[in-house]
PyMOL Python script that loads the backbone (N, CA, C, O; Angstrom):
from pymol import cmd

cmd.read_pdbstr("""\
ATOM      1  N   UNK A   1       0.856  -1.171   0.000  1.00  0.00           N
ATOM      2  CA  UNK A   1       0.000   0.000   0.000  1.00  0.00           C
ATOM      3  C   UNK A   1       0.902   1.234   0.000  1.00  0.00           C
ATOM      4  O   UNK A   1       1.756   1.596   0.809  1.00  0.00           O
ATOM      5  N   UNK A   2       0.504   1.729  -1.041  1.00  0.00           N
ATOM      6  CA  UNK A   2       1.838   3.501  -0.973  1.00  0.00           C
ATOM      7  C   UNK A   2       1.393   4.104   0.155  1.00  0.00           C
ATOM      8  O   UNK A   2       0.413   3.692   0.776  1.00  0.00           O
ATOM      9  N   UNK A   3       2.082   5.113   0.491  1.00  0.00           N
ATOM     10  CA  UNK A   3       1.890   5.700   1.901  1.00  0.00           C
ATOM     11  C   UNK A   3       0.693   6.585   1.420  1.00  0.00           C
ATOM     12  O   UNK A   3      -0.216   6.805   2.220  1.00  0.00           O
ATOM     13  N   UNK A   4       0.650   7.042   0.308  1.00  0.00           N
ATOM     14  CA  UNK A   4      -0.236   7.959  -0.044  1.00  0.00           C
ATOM     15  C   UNK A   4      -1.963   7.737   0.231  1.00  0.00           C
ATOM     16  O   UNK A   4      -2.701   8.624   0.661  1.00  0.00           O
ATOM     17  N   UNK A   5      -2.362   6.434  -0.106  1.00  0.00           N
ATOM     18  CA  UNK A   5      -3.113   5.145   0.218  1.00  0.00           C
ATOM     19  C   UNK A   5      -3.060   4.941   1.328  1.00  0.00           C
ATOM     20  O   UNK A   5      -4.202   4.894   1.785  1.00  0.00           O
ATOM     21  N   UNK A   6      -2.047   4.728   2.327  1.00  0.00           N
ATOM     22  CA  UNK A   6      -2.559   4.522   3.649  1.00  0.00           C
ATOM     23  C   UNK A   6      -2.533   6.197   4.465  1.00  0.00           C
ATOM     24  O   UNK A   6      -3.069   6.150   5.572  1.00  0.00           O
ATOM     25  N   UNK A   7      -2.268   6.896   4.270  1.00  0.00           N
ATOM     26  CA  UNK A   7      -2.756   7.896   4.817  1.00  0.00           C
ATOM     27  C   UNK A   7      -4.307   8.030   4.548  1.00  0.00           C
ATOM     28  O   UNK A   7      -4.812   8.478   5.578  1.00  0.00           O
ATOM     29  N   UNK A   8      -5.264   7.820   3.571  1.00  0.00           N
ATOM     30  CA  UNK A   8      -5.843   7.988   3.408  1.00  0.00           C
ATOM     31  C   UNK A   8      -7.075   7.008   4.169  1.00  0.00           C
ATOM     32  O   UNK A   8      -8.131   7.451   4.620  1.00  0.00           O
ATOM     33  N   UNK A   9      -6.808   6.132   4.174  1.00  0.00           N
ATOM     34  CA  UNK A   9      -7.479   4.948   4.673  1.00  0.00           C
ATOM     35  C   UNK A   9      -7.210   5.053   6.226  1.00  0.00           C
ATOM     36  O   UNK A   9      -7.880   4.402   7.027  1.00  0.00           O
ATOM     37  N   UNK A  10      -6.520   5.632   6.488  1.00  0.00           N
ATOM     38  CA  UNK A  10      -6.362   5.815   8.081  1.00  0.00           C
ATOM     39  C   UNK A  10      -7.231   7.272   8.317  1.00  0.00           C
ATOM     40  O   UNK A  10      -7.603   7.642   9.430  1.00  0.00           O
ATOM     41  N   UNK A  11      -7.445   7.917   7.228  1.00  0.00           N
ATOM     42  CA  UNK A  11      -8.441   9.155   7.800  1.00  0.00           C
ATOM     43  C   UNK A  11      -9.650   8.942   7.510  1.00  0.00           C
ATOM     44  O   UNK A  11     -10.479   9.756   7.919  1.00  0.00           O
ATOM     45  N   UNK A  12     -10.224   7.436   6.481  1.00  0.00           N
ATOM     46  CA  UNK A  12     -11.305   7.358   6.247  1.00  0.00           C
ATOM     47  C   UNK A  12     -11.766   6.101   7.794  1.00  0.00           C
ATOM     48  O   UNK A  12     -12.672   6.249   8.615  1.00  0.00           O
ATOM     49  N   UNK A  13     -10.909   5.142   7.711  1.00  0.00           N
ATOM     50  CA  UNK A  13     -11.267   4.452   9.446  1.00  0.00           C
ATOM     51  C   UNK A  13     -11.710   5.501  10.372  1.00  0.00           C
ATOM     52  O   UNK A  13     -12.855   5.352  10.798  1.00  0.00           O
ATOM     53  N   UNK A  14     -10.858   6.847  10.904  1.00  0.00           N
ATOM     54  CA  UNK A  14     -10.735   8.091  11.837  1.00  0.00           C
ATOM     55  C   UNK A  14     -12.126   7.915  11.538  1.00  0.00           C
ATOM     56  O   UNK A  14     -12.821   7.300  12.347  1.00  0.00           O
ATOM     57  N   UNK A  15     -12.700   8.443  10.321  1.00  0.00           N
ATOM     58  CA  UNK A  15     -14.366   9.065   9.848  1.00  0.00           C
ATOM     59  C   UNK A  15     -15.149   8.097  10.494  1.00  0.00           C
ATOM     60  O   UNK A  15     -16.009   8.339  11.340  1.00  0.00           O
ATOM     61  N   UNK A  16     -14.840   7.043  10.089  1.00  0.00           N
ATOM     62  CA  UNK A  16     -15.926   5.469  10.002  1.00  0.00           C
ATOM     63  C   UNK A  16     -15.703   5.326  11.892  1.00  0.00           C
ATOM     64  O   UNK A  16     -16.492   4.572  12.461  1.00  0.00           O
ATOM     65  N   UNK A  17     -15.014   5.801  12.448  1.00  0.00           N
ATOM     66  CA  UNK A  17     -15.279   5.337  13.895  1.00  0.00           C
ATOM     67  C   UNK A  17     -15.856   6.616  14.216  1.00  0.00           C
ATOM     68  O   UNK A  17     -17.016   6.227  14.353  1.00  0.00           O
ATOM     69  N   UNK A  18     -15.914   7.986  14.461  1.00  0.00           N
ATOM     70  CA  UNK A  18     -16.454   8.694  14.521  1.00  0.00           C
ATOM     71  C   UNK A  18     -18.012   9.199  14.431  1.00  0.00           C
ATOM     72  O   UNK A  18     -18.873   9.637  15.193  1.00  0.00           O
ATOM     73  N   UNK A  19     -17.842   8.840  12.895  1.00  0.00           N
ATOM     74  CA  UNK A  19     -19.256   8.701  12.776  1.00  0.00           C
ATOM     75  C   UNK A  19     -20.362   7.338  13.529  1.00  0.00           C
ATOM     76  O   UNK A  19     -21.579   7.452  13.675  1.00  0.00           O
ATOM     77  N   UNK A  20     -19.522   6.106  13.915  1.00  0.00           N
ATOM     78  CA  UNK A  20     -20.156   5.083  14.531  1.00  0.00           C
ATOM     79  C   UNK A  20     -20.492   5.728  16.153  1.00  0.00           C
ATOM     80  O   UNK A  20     -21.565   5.481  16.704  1.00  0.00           O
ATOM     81  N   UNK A  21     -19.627   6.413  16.683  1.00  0.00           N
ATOM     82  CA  UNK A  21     -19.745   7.205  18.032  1.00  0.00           C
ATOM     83  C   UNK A  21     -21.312   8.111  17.639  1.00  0.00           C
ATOM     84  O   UNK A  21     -22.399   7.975  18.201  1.00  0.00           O
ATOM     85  N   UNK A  22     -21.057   8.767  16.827  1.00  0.00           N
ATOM     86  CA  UNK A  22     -22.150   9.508  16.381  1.00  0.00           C
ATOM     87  C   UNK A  22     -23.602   8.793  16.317  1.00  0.00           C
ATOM     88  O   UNK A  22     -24.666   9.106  16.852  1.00  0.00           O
ATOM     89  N   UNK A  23     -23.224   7.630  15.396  1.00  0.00           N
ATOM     90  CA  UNK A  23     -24.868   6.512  15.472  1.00  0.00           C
ATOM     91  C   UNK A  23     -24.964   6.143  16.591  1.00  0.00           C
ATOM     92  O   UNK A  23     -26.132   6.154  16.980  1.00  0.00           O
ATOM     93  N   UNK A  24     -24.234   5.803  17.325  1.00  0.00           N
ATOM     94  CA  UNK A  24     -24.819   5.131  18.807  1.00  0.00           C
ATOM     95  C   UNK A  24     -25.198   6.241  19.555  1.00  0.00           C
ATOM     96  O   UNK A  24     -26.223   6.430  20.210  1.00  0.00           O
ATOM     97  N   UNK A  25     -23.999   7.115  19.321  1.00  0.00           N
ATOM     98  CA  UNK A  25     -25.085   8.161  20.539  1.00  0.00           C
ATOM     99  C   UNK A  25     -26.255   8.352  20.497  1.00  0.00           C
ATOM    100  O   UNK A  25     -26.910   8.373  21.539  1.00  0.00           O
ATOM    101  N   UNK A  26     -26.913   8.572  19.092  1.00  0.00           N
ATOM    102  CA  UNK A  26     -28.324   9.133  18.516  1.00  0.00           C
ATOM    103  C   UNK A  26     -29.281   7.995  19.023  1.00  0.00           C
ATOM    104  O   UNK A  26     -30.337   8.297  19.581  1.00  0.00           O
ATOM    105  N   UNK A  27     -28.913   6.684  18.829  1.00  0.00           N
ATOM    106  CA  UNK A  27     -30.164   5.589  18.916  1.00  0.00           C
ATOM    107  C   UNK A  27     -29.531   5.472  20.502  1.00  0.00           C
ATOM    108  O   UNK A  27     -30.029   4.428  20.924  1.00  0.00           O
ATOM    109  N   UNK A  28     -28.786   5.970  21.435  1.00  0.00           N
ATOM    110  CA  UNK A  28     -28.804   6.238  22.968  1.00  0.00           C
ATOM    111  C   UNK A  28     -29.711   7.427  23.452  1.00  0.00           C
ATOM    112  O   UNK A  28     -30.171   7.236  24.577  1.00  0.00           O
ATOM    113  N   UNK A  29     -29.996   8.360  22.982  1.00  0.00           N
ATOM    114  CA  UNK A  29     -30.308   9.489  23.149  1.00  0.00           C
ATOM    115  C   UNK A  29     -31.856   9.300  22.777  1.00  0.00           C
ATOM    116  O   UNK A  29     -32.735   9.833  23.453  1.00  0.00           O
ATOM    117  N   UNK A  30     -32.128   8.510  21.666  1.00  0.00           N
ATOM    118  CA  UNK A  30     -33.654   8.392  21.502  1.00  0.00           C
ATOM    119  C   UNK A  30     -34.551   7.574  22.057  1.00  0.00           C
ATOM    120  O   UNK A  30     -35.637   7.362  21.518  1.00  0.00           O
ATOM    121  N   UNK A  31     -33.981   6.718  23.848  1.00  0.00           N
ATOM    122  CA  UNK A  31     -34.388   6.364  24.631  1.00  0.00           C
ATOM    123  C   UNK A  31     -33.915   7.406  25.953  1.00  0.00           C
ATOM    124  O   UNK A  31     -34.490   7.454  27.041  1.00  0.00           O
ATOM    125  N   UNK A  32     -33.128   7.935  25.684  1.00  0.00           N
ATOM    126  CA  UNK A  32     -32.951   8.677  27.243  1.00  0.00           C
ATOM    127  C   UNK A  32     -32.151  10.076  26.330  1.00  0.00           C
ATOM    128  O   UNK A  32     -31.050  10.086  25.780  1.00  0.00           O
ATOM    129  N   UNK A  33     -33.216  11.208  26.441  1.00  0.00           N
ATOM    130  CA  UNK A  33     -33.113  12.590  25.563  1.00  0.00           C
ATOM    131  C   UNK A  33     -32.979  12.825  26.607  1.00  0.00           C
ATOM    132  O   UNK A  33     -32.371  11.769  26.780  1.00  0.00           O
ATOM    133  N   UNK A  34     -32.974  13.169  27.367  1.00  0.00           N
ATOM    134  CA  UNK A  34     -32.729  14.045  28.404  1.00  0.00           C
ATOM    135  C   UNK A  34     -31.021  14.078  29.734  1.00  0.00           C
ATOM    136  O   UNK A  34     -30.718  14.678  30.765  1.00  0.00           O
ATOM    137  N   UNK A  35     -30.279  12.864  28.665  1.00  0.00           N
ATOM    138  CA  UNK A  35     -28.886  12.857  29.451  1.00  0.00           C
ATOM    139  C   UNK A  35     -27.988  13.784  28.581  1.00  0.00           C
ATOM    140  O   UNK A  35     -27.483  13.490  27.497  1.00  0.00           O
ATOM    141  N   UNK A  36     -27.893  14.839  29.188  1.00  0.00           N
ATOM    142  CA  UNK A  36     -27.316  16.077  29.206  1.00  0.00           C
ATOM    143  C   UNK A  36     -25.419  15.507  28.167  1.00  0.00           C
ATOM    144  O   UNK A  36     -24.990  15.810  27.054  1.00  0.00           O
ATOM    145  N   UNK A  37     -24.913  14.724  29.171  1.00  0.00           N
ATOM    146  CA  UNK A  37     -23.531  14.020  28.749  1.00  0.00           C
ATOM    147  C   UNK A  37     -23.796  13.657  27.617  1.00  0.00           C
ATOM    148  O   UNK A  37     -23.123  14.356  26.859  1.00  0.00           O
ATOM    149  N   UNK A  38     -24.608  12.711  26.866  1.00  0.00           N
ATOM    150  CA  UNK A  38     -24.816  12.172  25.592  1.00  0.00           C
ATOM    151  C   UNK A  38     -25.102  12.996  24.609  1.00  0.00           C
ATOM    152  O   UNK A  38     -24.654  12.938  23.464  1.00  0.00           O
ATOM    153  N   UNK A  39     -26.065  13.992  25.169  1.00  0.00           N
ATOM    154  CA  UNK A  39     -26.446  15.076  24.294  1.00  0.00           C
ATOM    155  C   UNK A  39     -24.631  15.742  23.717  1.00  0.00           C
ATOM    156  O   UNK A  39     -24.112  15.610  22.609  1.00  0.00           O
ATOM    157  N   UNK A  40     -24.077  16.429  24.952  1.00  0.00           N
ATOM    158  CA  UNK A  40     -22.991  17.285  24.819  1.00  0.00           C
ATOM    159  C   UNK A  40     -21.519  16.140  24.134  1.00  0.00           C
ATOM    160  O   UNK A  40     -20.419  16.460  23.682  1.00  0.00           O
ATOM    161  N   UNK A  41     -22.162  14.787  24.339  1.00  0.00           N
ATOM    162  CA  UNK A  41     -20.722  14.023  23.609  1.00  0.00           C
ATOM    163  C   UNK A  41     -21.239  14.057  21.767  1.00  0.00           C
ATOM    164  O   UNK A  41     -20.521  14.271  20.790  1.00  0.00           O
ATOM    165  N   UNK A  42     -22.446  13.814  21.811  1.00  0.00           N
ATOM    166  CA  UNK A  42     -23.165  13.790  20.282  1.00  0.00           C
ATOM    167  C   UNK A  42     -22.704  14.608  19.628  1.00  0.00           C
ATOM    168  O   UNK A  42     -22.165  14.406  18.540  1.00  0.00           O
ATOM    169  N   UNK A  43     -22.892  16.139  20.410  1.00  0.00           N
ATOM    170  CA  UNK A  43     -22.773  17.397  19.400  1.00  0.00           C
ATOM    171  C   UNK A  43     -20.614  17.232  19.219  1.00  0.00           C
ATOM    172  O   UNK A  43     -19.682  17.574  18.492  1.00  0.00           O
ATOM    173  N   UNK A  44     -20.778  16.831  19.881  1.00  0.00           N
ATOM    174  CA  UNK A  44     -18.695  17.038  19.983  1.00  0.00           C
ATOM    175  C   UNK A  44     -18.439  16.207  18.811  1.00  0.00           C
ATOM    176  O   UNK A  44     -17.784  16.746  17.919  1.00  0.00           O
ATOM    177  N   UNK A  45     -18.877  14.836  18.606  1.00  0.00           N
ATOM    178  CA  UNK A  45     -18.528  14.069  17.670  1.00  0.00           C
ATOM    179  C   UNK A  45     -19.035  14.699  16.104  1.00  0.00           C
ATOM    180  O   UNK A  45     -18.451  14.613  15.023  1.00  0.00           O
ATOM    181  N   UNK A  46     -19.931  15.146  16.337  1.00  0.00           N
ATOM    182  CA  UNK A  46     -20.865  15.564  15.219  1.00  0.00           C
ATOM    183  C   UNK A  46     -19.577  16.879  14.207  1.00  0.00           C
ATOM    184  O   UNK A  46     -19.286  17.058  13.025  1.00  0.00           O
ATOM    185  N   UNK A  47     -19.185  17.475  15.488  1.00  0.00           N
ATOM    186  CA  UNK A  47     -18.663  19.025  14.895  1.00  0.00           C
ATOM    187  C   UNK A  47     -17.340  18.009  14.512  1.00  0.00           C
ATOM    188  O   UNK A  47     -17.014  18.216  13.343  1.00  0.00           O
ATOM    189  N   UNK A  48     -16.683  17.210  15.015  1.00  0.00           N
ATOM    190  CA  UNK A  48     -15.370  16.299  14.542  1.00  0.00           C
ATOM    191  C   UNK A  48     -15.469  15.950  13.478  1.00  0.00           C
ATOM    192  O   UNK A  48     -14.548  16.147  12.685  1.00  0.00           O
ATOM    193  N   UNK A  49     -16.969  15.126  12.998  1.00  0.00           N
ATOM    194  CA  UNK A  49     -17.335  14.681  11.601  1.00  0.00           C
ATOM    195  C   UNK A  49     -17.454  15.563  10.277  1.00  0.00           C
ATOM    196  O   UNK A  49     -17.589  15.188   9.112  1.00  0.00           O
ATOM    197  N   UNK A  50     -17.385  16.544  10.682  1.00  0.00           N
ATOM    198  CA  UNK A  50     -17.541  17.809   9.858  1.00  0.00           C
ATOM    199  C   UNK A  50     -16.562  17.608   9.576  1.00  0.00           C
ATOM    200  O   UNK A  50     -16.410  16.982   8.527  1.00  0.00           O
ATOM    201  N   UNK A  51     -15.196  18.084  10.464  1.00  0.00           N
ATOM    202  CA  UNK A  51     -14.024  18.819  10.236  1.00  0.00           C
ATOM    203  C   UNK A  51     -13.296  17.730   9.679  1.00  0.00           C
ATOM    204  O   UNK A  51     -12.539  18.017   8.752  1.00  0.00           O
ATOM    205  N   UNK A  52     -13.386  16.113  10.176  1.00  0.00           N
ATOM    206  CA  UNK A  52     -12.883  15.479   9.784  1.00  0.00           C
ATOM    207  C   UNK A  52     -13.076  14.812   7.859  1.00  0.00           C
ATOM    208  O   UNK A  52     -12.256  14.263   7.122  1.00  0.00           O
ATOM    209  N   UNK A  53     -14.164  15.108   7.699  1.00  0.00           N
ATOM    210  CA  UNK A  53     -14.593  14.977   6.490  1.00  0.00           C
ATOM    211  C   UNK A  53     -14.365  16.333   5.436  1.00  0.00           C
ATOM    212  O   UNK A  53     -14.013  16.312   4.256  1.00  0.00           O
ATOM    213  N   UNK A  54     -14.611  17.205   6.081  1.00  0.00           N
ATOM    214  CA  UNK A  54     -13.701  18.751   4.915  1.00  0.00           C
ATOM    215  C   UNK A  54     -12.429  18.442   5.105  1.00  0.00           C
ATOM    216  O   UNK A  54     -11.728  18.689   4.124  1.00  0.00           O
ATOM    217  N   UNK A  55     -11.783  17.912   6.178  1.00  0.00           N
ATOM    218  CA  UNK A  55     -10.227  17.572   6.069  1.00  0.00           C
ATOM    219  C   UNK A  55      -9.468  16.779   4.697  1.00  0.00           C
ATOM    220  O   UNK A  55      -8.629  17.136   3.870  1.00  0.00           O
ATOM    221  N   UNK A  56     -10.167  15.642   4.918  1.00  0.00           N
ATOM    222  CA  UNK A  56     -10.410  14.699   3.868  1.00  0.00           C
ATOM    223  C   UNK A  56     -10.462  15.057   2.320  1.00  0.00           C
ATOM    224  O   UNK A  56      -9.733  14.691   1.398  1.00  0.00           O
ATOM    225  N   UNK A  57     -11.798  16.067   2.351  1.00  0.00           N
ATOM    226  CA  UNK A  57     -12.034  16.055   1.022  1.00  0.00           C
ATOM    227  C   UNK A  57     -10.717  17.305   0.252  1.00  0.00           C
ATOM    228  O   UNK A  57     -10.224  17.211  -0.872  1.00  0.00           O
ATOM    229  N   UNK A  58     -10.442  18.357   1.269  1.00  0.00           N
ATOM    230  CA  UNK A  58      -9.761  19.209   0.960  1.00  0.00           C
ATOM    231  C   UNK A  58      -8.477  18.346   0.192  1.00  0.00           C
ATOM    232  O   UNK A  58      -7.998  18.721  -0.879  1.00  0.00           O
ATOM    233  N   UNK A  59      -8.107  17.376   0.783  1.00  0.00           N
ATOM    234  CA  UNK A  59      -6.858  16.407   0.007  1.00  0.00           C
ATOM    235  C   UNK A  59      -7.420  15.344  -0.686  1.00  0.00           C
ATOM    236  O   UNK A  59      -6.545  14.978  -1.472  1.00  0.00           O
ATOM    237  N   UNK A  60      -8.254  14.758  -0.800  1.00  0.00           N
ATOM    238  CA  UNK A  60      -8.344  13.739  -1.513  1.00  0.00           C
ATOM    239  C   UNK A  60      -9.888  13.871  -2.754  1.00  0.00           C
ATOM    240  O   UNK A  60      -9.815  13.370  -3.876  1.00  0.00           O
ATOM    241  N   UNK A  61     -11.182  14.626  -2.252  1.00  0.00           N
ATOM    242  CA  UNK A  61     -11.987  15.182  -3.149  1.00  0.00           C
ATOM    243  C   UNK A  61     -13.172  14.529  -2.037  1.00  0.00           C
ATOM    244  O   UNK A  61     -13.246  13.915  -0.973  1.00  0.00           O
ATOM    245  N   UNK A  62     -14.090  15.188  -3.195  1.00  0.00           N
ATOM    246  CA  UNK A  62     -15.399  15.038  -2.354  1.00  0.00           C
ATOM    247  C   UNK A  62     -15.419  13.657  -2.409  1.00  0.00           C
ATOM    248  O   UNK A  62     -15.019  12.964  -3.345  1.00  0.00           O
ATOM    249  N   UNK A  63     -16.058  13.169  -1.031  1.00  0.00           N
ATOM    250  CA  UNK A  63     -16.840  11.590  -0.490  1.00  0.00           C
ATOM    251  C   UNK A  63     -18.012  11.618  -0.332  1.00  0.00           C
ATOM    252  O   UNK A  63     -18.499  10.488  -0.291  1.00  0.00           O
ATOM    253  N   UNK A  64     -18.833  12.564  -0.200  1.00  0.00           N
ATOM    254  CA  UNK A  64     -20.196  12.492  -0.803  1.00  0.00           C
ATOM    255  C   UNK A  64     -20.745  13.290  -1.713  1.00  0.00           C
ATOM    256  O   UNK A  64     -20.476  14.454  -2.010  1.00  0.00           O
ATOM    257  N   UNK A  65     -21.896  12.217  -2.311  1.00  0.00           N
ATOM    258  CA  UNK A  65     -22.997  13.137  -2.732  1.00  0.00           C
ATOM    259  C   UNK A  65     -23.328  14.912  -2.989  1.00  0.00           C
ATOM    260  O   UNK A  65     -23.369  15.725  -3.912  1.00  0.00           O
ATOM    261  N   UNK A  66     -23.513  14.846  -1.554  1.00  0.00           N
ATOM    262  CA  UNK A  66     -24.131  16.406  -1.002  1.00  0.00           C
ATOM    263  C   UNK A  66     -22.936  16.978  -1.034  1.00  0.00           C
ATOM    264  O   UNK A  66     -23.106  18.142  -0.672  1.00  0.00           O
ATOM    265  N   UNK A  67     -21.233  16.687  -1.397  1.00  0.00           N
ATOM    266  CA  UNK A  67     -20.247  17.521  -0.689  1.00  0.00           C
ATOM    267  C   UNK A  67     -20.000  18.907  -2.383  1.00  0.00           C
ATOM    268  O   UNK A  67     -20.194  18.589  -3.556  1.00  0.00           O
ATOM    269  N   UNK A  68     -19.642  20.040  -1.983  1.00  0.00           N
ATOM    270  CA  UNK A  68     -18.884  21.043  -2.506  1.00  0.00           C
ATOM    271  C   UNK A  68     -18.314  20.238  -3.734  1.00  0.00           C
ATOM    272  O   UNK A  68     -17.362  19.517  -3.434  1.00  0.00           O
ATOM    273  N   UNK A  69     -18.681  20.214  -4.990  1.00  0.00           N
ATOM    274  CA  UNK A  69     -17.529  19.904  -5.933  1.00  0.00           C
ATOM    275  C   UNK A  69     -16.837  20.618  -6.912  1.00  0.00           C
ATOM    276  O   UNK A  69     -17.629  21.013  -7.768  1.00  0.00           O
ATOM    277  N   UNK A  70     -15.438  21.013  -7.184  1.00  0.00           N
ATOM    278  CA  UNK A  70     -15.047  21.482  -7.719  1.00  0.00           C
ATOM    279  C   UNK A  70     -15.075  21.202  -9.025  1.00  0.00           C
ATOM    280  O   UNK A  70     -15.184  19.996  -9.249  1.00  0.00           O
ATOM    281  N   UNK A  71     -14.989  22.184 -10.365  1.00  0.00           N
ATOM    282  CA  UNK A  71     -15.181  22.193 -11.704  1.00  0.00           C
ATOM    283  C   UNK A  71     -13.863  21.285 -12.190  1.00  0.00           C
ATOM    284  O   UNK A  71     -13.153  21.480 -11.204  1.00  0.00           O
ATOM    285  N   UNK A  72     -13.177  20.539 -12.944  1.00  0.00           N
ATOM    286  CA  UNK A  72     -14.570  19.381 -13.156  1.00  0.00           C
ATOM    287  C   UNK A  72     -14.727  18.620 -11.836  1.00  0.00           C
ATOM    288  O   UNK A  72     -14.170  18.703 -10.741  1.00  0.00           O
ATOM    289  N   UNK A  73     -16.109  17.515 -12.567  1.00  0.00           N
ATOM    290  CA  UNK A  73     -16.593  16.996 -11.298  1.00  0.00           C
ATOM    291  C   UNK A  73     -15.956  15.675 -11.046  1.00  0.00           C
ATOM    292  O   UNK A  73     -15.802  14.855 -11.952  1.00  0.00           O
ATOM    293  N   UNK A  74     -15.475  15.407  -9.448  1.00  0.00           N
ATOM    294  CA  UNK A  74     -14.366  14.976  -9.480  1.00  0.00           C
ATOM    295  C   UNK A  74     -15.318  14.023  -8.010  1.00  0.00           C
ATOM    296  O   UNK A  74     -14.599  13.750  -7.048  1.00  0.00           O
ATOM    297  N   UNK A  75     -16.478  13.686  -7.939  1.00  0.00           N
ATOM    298  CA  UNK A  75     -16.854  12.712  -7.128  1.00  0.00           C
ATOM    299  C   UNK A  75     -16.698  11.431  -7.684  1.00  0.00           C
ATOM    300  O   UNK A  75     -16.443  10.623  -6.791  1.00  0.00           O
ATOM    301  N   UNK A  76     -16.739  11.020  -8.582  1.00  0.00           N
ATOM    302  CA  UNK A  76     -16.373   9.661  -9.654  1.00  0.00           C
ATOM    303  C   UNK A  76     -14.794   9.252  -9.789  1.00  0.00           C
ATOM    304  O   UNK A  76     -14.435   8.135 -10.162  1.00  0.00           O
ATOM    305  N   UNK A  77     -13.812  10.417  -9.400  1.00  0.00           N
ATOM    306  CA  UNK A  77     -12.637  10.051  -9.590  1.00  0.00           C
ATOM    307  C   UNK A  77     -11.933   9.403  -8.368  1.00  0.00           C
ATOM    308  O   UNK A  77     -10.759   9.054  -8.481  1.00  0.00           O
ATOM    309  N   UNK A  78     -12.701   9.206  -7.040  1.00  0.00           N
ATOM    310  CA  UNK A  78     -12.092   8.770  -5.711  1.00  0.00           C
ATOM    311  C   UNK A  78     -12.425   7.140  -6.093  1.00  0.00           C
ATOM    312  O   UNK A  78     -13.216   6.789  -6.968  1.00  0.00           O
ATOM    313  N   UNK A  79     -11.523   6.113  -5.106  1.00  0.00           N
ATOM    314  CA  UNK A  79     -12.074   5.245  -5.168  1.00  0.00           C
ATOM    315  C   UNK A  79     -13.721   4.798  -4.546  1.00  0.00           C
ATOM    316  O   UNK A  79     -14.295   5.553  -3.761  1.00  0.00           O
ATOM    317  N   UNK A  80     -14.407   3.385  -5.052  1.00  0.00           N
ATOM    318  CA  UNK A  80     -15.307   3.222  -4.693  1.00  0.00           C
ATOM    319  C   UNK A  80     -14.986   2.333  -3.125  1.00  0.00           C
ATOM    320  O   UNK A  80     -14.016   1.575  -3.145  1.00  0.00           O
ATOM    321  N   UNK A  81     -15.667   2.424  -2.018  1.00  0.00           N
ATOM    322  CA  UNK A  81     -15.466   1.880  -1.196  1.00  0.00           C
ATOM    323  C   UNK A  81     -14.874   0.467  -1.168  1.00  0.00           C
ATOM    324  O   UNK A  81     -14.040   0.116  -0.334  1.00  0.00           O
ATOM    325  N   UNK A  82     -15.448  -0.458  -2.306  1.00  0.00           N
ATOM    326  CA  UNK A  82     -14.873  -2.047  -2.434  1.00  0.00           C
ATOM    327  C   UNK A  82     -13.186  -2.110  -3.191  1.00  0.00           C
ATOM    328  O   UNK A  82     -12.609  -3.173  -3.417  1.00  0.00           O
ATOM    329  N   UNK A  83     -12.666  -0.879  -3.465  1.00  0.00           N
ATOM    330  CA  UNK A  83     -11.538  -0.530  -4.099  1.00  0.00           C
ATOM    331  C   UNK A  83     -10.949  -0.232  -3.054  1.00  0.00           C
ATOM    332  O   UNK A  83     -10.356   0.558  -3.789  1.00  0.00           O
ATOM    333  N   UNK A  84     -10.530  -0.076  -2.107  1.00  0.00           N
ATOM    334  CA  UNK A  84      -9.977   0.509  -0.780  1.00  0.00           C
ATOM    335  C   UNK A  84      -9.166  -0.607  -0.329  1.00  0.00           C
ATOM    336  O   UNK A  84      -9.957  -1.501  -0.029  1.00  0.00           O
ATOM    337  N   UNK A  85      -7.969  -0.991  -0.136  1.00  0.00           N
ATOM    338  CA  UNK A  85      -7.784  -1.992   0.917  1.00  0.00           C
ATOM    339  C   UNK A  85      -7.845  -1.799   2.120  1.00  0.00           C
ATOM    340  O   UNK A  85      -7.117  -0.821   2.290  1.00  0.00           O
ATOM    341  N   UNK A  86      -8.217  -2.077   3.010  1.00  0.00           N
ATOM    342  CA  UNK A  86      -8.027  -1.718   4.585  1.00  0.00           C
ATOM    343  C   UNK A  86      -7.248  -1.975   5.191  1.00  0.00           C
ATOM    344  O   UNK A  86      -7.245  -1.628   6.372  1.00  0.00           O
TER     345      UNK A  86
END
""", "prot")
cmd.dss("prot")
cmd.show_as("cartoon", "prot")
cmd.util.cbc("prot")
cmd.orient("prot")
């Protein structure tokens, strides 16, 4: 794996655990809304997922859909997830 490749795959794991913090909190929170801690860890992970994903795309291009794309369109040129080694 070139380093170039595993840098990358080590910031898309970073995302993929992040955002899993993020799903559990939400389906934690939609039995007990009212724990203040879960609420305030949700929003923390949430603002990480942001930054960690404009991080990302700023070097490697948009990963989603919905993201900012620059002229030309350059969401088709990343790999597809089953192209990735891990």
């Amino acid at each position: 794996m070139s380093h170039h490749n595993k840098d990358m795959v080590d910031k898309l794991k970073n995302i993929m655990a992040v955002d899993f913090a993020v799903w559990e909190l939400s389906l934690f929170l939609d039995t007990h809304p009212d724990e203040r801690r879960a609420i305030e860890d949700h929003n923390k992970y949430v603002r990480l997922s942001y930054q960690l994903k404009n991080e990302y795309e700023s070097t490697y291009g948009p990963m989603r859909l919905d993201s900012i794309s620059p002229y030309p369109y350059k969401y088709i040129n990343s790999p597809w997830p089953w192209e990735i080694e891990y």
